[in-house]
C-alpha positions as CSV (number, residue, x, y, z in Angstrom):
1,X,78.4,80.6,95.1
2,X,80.3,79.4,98.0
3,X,83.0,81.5,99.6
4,X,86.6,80.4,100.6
5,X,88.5,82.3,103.3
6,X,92.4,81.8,102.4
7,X,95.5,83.4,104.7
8,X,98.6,83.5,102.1
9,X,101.3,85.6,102.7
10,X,101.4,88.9,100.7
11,X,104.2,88.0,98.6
12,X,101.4,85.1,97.1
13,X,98.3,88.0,96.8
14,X,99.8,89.2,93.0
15,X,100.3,85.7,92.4
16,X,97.2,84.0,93.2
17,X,94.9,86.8,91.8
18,X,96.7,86.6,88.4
19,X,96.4,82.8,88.5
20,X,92.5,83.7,89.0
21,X,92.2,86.3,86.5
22,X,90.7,84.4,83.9
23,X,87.8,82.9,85.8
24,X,87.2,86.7,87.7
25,X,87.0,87.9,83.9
26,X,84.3,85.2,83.3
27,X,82.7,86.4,86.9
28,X,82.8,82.6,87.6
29,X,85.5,83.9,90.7
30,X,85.1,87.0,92.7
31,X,87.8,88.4,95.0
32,X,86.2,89.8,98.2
33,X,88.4,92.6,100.0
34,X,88.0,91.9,103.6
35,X,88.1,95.6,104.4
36,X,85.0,96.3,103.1
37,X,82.8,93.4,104.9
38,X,83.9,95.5,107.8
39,X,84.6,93.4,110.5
40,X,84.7,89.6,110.2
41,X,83.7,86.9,112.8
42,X,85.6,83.6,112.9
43,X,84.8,81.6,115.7
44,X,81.5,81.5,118.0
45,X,83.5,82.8,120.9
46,X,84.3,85.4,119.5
47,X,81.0,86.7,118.6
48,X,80.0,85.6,122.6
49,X,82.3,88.0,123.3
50,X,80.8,90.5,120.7
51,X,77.3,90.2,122.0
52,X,78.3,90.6,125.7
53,X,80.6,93.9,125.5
54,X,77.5,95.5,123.5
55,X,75.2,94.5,126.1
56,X,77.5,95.8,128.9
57,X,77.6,99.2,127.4
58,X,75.8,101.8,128.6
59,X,72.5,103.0,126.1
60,X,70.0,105.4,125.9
61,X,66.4,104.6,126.8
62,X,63.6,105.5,124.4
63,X,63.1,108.8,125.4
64,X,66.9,109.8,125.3
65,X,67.0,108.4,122.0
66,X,63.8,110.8,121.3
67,X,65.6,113.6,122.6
68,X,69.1,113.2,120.5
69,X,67.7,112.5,117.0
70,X,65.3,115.8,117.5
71,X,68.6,117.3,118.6
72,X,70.5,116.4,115.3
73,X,67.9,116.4,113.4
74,X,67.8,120.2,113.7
75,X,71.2,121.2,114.0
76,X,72.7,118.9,111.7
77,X,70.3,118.7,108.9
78,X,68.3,121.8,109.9
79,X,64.8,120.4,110.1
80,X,62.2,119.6,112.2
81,X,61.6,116.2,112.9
């Protein structure tokens, strides 16, 4: 199945989705809602720029990250890890 990213305004969302109806009925169409992807990428820049601010954030180092899921582990879920 190949996926088609379209920008209408919202005035055309009613429109175009009862123009699609029949062929979502048949499954042969399937209306995506963006907010549940969660985030969507649309250029290689941007995901550059994606990349980059994660690595320039600060992280925890193994052991940290030892130390914090022990931490909720136990006091959020109240066992021992």
């Amino acid at each position: 199945m190949t996926t088609i990213n379209l920008k209408v305004e919202d005035s055309l969302v009613d429109v175009i989705k009862t123009v699609l109806s029949g062929f979502i009925e048949q499954k042969t169409v399937q209306i995506i809602d963006e907010e549940k992807l969660g985030f969507i990428v649309n250029s290689v820049e941007e995901v550059r720029e994606r990349v980059y601010e994660a690595e320039a954030q600060d992280g925890m180092n193994e052991e940290e990250y030892e130390i914090y899921m022990d931490k909720f582990f136990k006091e959020e879920l109240g066992v021992q890890r």
